[in-house]
MIMIMI-632387 format. One record per residue (C-alpha): residue in three letters; residue number from 0; x, y, z; chain. Coordinates in steps of 0.001 Angstrom, whole numbers, plus 500000, padded with zeros to 6 digits. Each point is the difference from the previous one (the first is absolute). Layout:
N
("ALA",NUM,(X,Y,Z),"A");
...
***
This chain:
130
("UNK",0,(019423,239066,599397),"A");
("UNK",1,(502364,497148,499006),"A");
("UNK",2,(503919,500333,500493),"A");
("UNK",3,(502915,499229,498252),"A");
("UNK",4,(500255,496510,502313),"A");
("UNK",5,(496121,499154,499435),"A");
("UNK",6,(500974,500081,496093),"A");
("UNK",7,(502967,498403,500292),"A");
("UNK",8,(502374,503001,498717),"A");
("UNK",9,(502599,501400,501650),"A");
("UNK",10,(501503,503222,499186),"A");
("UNK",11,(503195,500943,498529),"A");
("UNK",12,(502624,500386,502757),"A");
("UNK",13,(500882,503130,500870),"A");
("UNK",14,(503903,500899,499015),"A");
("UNK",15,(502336,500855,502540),"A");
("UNK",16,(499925,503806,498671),"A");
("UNK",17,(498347,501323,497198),"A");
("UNK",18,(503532,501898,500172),"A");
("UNK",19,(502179,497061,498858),"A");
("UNK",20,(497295,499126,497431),"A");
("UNK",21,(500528,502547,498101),"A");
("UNK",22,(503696,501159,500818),"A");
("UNK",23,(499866,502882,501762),"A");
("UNK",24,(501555,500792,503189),"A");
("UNK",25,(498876,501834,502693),"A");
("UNK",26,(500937,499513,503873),"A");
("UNK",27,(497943,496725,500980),"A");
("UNK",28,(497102,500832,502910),"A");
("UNK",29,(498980,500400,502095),"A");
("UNK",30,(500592,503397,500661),"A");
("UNK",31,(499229,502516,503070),"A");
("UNK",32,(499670,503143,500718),"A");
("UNK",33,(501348,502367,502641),"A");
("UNK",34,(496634,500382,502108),"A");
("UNK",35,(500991,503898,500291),"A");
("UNK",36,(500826,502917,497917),"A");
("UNK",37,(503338,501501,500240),"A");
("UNK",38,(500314,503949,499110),"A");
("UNK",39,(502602,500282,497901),"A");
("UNK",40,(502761,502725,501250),"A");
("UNK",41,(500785,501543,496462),"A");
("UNK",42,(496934,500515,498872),"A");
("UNK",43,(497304,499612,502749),"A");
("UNK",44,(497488,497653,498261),"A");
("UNK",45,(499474,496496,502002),"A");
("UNK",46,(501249,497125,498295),"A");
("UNK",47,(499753,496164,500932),"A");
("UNK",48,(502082,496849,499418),"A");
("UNK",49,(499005,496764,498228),"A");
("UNK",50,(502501,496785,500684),"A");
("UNK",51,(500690,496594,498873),"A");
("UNK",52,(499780,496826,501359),"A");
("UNK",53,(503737,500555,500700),"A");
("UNK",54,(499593,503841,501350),"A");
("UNK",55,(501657,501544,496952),"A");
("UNK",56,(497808,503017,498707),"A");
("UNK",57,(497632,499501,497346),"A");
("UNK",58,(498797,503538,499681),"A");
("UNK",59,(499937,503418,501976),"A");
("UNK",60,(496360,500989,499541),"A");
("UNK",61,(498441,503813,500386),"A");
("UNK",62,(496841,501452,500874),"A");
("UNK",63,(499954,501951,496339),"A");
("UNK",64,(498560,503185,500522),"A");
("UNK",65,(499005,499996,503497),"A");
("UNK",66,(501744,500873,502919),"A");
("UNK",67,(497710,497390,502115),"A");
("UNK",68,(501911,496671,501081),"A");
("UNK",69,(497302,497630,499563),"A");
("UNK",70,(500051,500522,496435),"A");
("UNK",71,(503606,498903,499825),"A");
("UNK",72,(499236,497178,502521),"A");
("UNK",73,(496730,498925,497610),"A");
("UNK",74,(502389,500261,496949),"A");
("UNK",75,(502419,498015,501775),"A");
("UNK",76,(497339,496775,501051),"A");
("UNK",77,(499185,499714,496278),"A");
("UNK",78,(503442,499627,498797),"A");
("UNK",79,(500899,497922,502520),"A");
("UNK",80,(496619,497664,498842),"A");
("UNK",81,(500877,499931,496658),"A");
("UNK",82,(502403,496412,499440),"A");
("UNK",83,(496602,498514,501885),"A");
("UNK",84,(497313,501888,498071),"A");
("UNK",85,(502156,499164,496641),"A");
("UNK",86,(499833,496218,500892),"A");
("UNK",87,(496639,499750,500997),"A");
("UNK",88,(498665,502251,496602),"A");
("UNK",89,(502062,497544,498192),"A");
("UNK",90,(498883,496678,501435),"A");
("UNK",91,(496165,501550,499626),"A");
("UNK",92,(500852,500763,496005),"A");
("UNK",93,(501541,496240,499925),"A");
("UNK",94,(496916,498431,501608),"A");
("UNK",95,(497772,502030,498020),"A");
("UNK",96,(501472,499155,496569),"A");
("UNK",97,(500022,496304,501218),"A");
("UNK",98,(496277,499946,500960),"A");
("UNK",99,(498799,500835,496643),"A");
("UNK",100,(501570,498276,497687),"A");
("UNK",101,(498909,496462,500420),"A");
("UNK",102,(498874,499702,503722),"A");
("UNK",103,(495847,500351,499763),"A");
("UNK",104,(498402,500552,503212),"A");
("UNK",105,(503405,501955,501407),"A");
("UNK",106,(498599,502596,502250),"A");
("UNK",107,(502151,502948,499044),"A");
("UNK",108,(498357,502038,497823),"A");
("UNK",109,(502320,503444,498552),"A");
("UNK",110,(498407,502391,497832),"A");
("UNK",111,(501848,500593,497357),"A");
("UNK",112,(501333,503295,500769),"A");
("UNK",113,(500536,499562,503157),"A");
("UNK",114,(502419,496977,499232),"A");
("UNK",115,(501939,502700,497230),"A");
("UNK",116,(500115,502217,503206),"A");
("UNK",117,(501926,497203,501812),"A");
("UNK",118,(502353,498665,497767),"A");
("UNK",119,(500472,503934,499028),"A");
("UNK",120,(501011,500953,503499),"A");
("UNK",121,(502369,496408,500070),"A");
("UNK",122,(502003,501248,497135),"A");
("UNK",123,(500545,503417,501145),"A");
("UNK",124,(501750,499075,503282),"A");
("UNK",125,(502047,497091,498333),"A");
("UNK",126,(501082,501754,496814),"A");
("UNK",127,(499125,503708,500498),"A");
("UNK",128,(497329,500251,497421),"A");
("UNK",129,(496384,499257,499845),"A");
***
């Protein structure tokens, strides 16, 4: 299997923040999540809290419709993942439309669909449609 260094390629550089690419703006990561689920004293459902880098809130996250705390706490871990998960999906869509256009031997290999699926899920968190 031959690498990007054996061919003498490098790959585009990843930017800062796929955030500032494309203008929108969003608390910067990373982000964390209270590690327990609070019940709520109005209503009685558990809820947890997502911060900043600079502990301002980012979002109060719910269980939906479940009284069980872990499901807040789950819903919670994946918000909290999300300014990493959206800058590793969009370096992986940036090295993959790099490898194939004129790069032979890359070793990334995207099917087709799964690269729509990508660059899909990219757009969605940065503008708010697919």
């Amino acid at each position: 299997m031959r690498t990007p260094a054996a061919l003498g390629a490098t790959p585009p550089a990843h930017s800062p923040s796929p955030t500032t690419a494309a203008g929108s703006s969003f608390t910067p990561g990373p982000w964390s999540a209270s590690k327990r689920a609070t019940r709520s004293s109005n209503f009685g459902d558990h809820f947890c809290l997502v911060h900043g880098p600079d502990v301002a809130r980012v979002a109060k996250v719910q269980g939906g419709n479940t009284d069980d705390p872990r499901v807040a706490e789950a819903n919670a871990r994946l918000i909290a993942g999300a300014p990493e998960l959206l800058a590793a999906l969009d370096m992986f869509t940036r090295v993959a439309r790099w490898s194939e256009s004129d790069h032979d031997g890359w070793v990334l290999k995207v099917s087709h669909s799964t690269m729509l699926t990508a660059e899909s899920a990219v757009r969605k968190a940065i503008v708010g449609a697919p």
